[in-house]
Structures are given as C-alpha cells and as structure tokens.
N, C-alpha and C positions, 0 to 999 in steps of 0.2 A: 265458121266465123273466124276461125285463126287467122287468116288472110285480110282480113280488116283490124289486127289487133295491133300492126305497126300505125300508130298515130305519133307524129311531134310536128312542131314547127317548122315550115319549109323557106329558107329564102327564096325570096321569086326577084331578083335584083332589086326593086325599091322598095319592096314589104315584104312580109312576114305574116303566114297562114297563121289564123288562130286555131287551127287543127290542119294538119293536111292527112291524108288518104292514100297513100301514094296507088296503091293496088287500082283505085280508080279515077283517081287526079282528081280526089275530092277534096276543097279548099273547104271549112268549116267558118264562117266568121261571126265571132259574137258582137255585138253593136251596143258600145255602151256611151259612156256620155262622148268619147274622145271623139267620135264618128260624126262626120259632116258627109251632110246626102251626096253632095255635088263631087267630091273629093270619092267617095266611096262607089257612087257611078262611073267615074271615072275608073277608074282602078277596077270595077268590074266589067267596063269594058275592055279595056284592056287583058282582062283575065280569061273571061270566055271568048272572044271573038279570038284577038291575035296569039293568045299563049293553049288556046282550046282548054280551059281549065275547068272545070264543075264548081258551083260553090251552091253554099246554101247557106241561111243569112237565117240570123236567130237575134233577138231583141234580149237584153240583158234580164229583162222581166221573164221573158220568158222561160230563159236559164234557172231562175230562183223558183218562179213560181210551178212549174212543170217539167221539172229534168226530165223524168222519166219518159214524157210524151216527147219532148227535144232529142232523148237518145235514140227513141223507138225511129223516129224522123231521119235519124241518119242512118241508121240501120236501112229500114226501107229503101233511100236513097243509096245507099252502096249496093243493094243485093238489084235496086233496079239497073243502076250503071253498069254492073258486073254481068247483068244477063244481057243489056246491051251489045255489051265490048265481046259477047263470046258468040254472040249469030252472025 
C-alpha cells in the first residue's frame, strides 16, 4: 500500500484535486455545497477524456457519514487502476 500513500493536492491548470493519486492519476473529489453539476461536468470532462485523468466523486455526506466505506472505495479504486496500468 505504500505506493498509494503519496496523496496532496495536484494543480491541473484551472483546479485543484481534492486528493490526487499520482501512482495512478486518481483525482479524489469531494462535493460539497461549493459544487455546481454543470461546472463539475464540465471540468470532468475535461479531466477524463482530454487530460486521461481517473476520478471518483464522493458527496460531502458521505464523507461524514461513512469514511471508512469512502476510504475502502478508494483503495479498491487504486489497486483496480494499478492492476490495470500493469497488464
């Protein structure tokens, strides 16, 4: 798991990962009131198509109300991306 233990914020020219992944270009983003759909589609289009970037999208609620199943989620998500990126 030490390979998934660099996490911080990454510039991506006009945002800012609420986690980023580097080992597997996993963008984390939490969604809380500041988040508009249209704005946040956008910008994840641009994140996965043109920048090839992974993200995974978590509700502020579910942050509070379930970290542990939130963390478990990104775990999961990086050891799937990682077994990806190696076949």
């Amino acid at each position: 798991m030490e390979e998934f233990i660099e996490v911080h914020p990454r510039p991506g020219g006009f945002f800012y990962a609420d986690i980023w992944i580097p080992s597997v270009s996993l963008d984390v983003e939490i969604d809380g009131r500041g988040h508009d759909d249209v704005s946040d589609r956008n910008r994840e289009y641009l994140m996965t198509t043109v920048a090839g970037i992974n993200l995974i999208r978590f509700k502020n609620s579910e942050v509070y109300n379930n970290l542990c199943g939130v963390v478990d989620a990104i775990v999961r998500k990086c050891v799937d991306l990682a077994g990806s990126n190696s076949r």
